[in-house]
N, C-alpha and C positions, 0 to 999 in steps of 0.2 A: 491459520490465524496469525495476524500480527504479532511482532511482541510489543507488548504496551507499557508506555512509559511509568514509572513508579513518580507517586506526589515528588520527592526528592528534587527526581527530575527535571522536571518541571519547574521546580523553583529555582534552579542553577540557573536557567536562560537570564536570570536577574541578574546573577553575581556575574556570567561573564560577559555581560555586555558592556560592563564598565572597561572591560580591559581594551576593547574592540577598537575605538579613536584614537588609544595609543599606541596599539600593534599596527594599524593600518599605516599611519603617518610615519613610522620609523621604518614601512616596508620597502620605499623609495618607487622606483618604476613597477609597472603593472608584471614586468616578466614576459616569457615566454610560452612556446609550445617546443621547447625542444633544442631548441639551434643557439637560443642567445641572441636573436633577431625578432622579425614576426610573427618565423613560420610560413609565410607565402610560398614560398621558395624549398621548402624541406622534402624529402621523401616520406617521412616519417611523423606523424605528431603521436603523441604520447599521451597515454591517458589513464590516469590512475585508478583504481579500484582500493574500497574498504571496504570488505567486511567480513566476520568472524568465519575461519574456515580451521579452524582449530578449535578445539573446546568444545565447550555441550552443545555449541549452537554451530557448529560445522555443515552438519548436515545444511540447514537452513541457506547458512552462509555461500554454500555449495548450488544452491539452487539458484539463487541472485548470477551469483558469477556465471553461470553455464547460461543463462539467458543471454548475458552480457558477452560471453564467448560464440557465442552463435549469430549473433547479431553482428557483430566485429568482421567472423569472417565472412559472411553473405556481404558488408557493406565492401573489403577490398575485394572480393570477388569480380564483384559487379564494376570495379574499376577507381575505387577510392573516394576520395573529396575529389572533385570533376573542378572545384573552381580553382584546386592547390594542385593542380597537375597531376591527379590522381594519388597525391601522399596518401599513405597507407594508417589504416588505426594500429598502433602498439601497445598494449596492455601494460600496465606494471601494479602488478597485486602485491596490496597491502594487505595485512592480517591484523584485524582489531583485536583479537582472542575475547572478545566480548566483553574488552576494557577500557573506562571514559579514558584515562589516564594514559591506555599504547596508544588508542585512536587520535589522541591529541599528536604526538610524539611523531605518528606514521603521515600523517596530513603534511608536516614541517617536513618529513623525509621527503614525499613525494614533491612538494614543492620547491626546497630547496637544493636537492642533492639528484633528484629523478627531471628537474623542471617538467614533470608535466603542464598539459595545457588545460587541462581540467578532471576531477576526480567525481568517481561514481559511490555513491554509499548509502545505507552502513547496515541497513536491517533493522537495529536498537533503538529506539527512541533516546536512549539514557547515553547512547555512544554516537546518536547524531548531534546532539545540542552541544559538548563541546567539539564535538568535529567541526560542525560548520562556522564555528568562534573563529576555531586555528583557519581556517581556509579563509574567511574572509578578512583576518588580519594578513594573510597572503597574498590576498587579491585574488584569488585562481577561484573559479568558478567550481561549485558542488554539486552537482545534483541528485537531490537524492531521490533513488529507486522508489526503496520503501524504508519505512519508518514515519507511523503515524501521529505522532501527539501532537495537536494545534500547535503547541508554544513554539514549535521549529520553524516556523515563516513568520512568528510574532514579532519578530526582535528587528525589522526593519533592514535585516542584512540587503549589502546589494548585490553579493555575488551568491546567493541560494536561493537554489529552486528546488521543484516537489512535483514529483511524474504520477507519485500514486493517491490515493484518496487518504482525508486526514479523519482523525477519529471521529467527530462530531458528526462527518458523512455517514458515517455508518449508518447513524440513527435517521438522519435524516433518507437517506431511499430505503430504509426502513418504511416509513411512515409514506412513502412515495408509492410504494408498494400496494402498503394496506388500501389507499386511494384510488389505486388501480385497479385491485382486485374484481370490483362485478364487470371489467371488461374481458377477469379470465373467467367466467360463472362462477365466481364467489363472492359472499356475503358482501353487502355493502357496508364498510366499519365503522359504526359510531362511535364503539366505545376498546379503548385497551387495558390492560392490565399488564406491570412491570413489575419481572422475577428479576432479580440478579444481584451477584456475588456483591460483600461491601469495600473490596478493595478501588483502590483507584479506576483500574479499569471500570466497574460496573458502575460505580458512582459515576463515572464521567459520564459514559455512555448512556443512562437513564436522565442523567440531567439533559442528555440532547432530543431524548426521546419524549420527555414535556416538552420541551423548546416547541420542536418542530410538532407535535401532536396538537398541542393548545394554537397552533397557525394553521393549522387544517383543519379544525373545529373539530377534531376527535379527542373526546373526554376520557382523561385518567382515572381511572375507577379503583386501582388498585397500584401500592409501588409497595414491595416487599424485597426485604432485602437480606441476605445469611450467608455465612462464612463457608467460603469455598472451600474449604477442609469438612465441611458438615457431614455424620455418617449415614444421617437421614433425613428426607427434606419433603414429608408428607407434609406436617405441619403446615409448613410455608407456601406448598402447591394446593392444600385445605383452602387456605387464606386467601389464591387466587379463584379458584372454585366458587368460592361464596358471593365473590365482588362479581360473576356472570359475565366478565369481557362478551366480546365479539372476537378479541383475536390479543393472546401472551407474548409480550417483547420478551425474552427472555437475552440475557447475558448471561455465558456462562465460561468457566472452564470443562478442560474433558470431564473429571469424577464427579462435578455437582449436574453437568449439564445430562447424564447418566441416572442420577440421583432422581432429576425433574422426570425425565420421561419413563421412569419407571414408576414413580408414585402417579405420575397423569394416567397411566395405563390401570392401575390400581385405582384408580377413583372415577374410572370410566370416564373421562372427561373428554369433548367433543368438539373443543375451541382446537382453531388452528393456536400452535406455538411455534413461534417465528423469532432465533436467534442472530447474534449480532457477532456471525463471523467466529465465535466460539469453540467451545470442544465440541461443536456439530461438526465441523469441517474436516476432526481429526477422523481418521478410517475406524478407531478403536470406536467410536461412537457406533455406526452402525454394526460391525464386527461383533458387538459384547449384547447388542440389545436386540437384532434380527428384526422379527417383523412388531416389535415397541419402537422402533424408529422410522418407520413408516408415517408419510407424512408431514413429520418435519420440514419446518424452511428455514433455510439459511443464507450467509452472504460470502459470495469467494468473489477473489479479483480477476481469475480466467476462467471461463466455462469452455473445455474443445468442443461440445457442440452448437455454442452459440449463433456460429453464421460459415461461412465457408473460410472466412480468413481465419477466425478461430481453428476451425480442423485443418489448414494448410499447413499453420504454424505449428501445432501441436506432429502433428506426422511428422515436420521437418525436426522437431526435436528429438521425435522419439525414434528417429533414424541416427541418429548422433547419441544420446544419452541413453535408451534404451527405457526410459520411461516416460511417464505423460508430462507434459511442463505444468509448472505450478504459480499462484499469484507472485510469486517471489521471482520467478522467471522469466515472465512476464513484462513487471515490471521493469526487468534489466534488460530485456530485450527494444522494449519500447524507448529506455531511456538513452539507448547507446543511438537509437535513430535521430531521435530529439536534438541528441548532441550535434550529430554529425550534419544535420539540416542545418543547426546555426554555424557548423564550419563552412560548409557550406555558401551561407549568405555572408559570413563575415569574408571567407577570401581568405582568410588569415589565422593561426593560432595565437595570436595575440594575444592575453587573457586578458586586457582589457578589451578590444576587439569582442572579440568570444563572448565578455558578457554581455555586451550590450545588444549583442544578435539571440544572443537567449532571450534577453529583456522580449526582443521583440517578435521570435518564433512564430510561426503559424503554420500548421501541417494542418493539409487536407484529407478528409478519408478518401480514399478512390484517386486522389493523386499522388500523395505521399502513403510512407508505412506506417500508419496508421491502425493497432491492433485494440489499443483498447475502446470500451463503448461509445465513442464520442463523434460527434461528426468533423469537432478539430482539435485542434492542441494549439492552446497560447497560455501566457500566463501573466497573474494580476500583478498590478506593482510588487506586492508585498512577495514574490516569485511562487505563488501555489499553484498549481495549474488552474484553471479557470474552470473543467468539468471532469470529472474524472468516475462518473459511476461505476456502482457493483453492480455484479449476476447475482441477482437471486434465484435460487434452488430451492429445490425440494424431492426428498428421498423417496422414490415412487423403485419399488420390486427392489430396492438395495442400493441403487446407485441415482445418483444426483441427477435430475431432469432441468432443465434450463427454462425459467418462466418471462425474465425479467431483466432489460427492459425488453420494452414492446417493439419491433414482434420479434417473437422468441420462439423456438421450437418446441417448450413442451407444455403440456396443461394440465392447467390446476385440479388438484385432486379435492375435493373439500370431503373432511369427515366426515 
């Protein structure tokens, strides 16, 4: 799961956009990649990394980076940037410790003291929004991995982009999903019903899940809502029970999303429950609940058995790190390609250069490397990517089966 941005958050994209016209203008030239020049000419471009590889989110942090380390060295492998005389990618890891305040601080490092030629980041929603302030008063290009809250491509910036999906996607191939379903033999969905936590996250995520539900013409029959600290949530799963969905959006954390599938096993209930990327994804879910989590659907950003390049990638990680790669790895994997295709067409590290080849990227599947769901990668003015879907799963004998999108290798199980 993501980490998702807190209300706070979200409301800072306010306060520091005002700083943004006068950090830009006092930055002078657009910079470098490295040399104090273009960059055409370097053996090396440089390319910075944020995010938390210390602190409680290390692990996490750890995951982003190792995609983005795999990807680096497969790309000078193979012979570098081809249009820059084969210059080499050089990493320079910054560590956010999972704070708005270092990640501001470390962005200015990178930019001014490392001149990188563009930075990868952050994981946090709460430590992308001022990262990508400070970068674009630098001029140097961000892109970020992962880190989903809408408001991070609101603000009009011109040097940020966005490789992974943003929250409100969630809900939406959610609902994409349900639409699909009688082409897996399952029920055709008229109607849902919405469980989920009342903090930001689940508030956000159920307001998408009307959005897009009421544009597909599937009726909201139920939206219940209780505090993710709760030490019992029969009640609440009663309340979904009586409203007879077709099929339970649920939002959850690990302990409540725990909570639900144990009172749905207790009240014998027969609707699918189809969560958003939640504490279904963590392993304790299935680990603590056995065969009460059977069933289940969920949404993750890699599935290894989704297609052949999916298990390519994955083996190739897990000959290097020794485990399965994760949406988090993924995305750093993907996004180090992204980069290096617009080094590529710009010619140059230029970070003016640089962006404006972002601006206009295009990676094909089957021509370029191309890992996640999509048949390409460009990205809208506003720099978000243009399609970026999830895998949706479902916990068939313990472990996650791949349904989603179409065609996918596993099939639906219906209750």
């Amino acid at each position: 799961m993501k980490h998702r941005t807190t209300i706070w958050a979200v409301a800072l994209i306010a306060i520091l956009a005002v700083a943004v016209a006068a950090g830009v203008a006092a930055c002078g030239s657009s910079g470098d990649g490295g040399d104090g020049g273009d960059g055409g000419g370097t053996s090396e471009i440089k390319i910075g990394t944020l995010y938390p590889v210390s602190g409680d989110l290390a692990k996490l942090g750890d995951q982003c980076l190792s995609g983005v380390k795999l990807a680096v060295d497969e790309i000078n492998a193979a012979g570098g940037i081809k249009s820059m005389d084969g210059a080499k990618l050089v990493l320079v890891n910054a560590d956010s410790q999972g704070k708005p305040d270092v990640a501001i601080s470390e962005v200015e490092r990178l930019c001014q003291q490392d001149k990188v030629a563009a930075i990868l980041g952050t994981y946090q929603s709460s430590v992308a929004l001022p990262a990508t302030q400070a970068a674009e008063r630098q001029q140097t290009t961000m892109l970020i991995t992962t880190a989903v809250a809408d408001a991070i491509t609101d603000a009009g910036y011109k040097y940020v982009f966005r490789i992974c999906p943003k929250a409100s996607w969630y809900a939406k191939d959610q609902i994409a999903f349900c639409q699909a379903m009688p082409e897996l033999g399952g029920p055709t969905v008229k109607t849902v019903a919405l469980l989920h936590e009342d903090t930001d996250f689940g508030q956000s995520t159920s307001a998408g899940q009307i959005k897009y539900a009421e544009e597909a013409g599937i009726e909201v029959v139920a939206n219940v809502a209780y505090a993710a600290s709760s030490a019992d949530l029969t009640t609440q799963v009663s309340k979904v029970k009586a409203a007879n969905p077709d099929v339970v959006l649920t939002t959850t954390y690990l302990n409540d999303s725990i909570l639900i599938a144990q009172a749905r096993e207790t009240l014998g209930m027969k609707q699918i429950f189809f969560d958003a990327a939640g504490g279904t994804v963590d392993p304790q879910f299935i680990k603590t609940l056995g065969t009460a989590a059977e069933g289940w659907l969920t949404e993750i950003e890699f599935a290894p058995d989704a297609s052949e390049t999916s298990k390519e990638l994955n083996a190739a990680y897990k000959a290097v790190y020794g485990v399965d790669m994760t949406g988090n790895g993924m995305d750093g994997y993907q996004g180090v390609y992204v980069l290096a295709k617009a080094l590529e067409d710009a010619g140059s590290a230029d970070r003016a250069k640089l962006r404006d080849a972002m601006a206009n990227v295009k990676m094909v599947a089957g021509t370029d490397r191309v890992v996640i769901p999509t048949d390409e990668i460009t990205f809208t003015p506003d720099g978000e990517i243009a399609n970026a879907p999830l895998y949706v799963v479902q916990i068939q004998e313990g472990v996650f089966q791949t349904l989603f999108p179409l065609p996918a290798p596993g099939k639906l199980v219906v209750p």
